[in-house]
C-alpha positions in Angstrom: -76.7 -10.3 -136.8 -75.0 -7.6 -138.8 -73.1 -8.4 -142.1 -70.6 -7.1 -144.0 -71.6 -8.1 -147.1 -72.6 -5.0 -149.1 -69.1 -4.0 -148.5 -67.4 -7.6 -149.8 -69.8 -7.0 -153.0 -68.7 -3.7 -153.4 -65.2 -4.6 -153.7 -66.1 -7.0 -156.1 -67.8 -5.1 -158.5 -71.2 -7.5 -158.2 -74.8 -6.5 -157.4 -77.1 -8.4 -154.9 -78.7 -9.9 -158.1 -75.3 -11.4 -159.0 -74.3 -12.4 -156.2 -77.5 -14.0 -155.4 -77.2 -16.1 -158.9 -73.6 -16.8 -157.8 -74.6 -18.5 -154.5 -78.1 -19.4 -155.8 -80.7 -17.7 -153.8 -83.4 -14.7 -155.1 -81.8 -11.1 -154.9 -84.8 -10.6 -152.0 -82.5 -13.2 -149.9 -79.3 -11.1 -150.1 -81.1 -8.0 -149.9 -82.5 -9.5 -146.1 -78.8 -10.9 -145.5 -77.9 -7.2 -145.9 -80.3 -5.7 -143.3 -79.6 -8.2 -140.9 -82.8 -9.5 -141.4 -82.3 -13.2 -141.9 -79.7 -15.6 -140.5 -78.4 -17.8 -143.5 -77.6 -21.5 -143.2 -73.7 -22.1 -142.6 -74.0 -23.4 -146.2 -75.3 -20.0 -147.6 -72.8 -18.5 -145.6 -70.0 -20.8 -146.8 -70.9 -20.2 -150.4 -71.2 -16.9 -149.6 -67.8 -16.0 -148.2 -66.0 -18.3 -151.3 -67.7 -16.1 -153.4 -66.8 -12.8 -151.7 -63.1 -14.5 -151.4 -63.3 -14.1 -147.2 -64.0 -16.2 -144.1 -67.2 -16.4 -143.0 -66.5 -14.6 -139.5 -65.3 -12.0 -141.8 -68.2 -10.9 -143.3 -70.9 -12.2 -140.8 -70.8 -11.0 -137.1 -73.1 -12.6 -135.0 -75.1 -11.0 -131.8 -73.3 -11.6 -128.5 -76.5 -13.5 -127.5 -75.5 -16.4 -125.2 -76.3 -19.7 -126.8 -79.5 -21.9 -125.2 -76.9 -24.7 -123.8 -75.2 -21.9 -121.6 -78.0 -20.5 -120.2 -78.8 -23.8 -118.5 -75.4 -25.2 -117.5 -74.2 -24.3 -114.6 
């Protein structure tokens, strides 16, 4: 998963230790978020895209990866 959200933060002026207080994780959370390290819950997600003032799909884009049910249905 890639984000976008060093650029959202950017255009608000807030630093991953802000906007971590903001959506109440540690700044280590937003700093994963960043490097595509950690998938956050569609909460975390949520809160993060009212925060950044976007849609979700906006600032989270998701791996092309086809989902388990898929793979099996035929």
């Amino acid at each position: 998963m890639k984000t976008k959200i060093k650029e959202y933060r950017a255009r608000h002026n807030l630093t991953q230790a802000q906007l971590a207080e903001k959506v109440g994780v540690r700044r280590e959370t937003i700093v994963f978020l960043e490097k595509g390290k950690y998938n956050p819950s569609l909460k975390l997600a949520h809160d993060i895209a009212v925060v950044l003032e976007a849609k979700i799909d906006d600032i989270f884009i998701f791996d092309d990866e086809p989902l388990e049910n898929e793979e099996h249905s035929s």
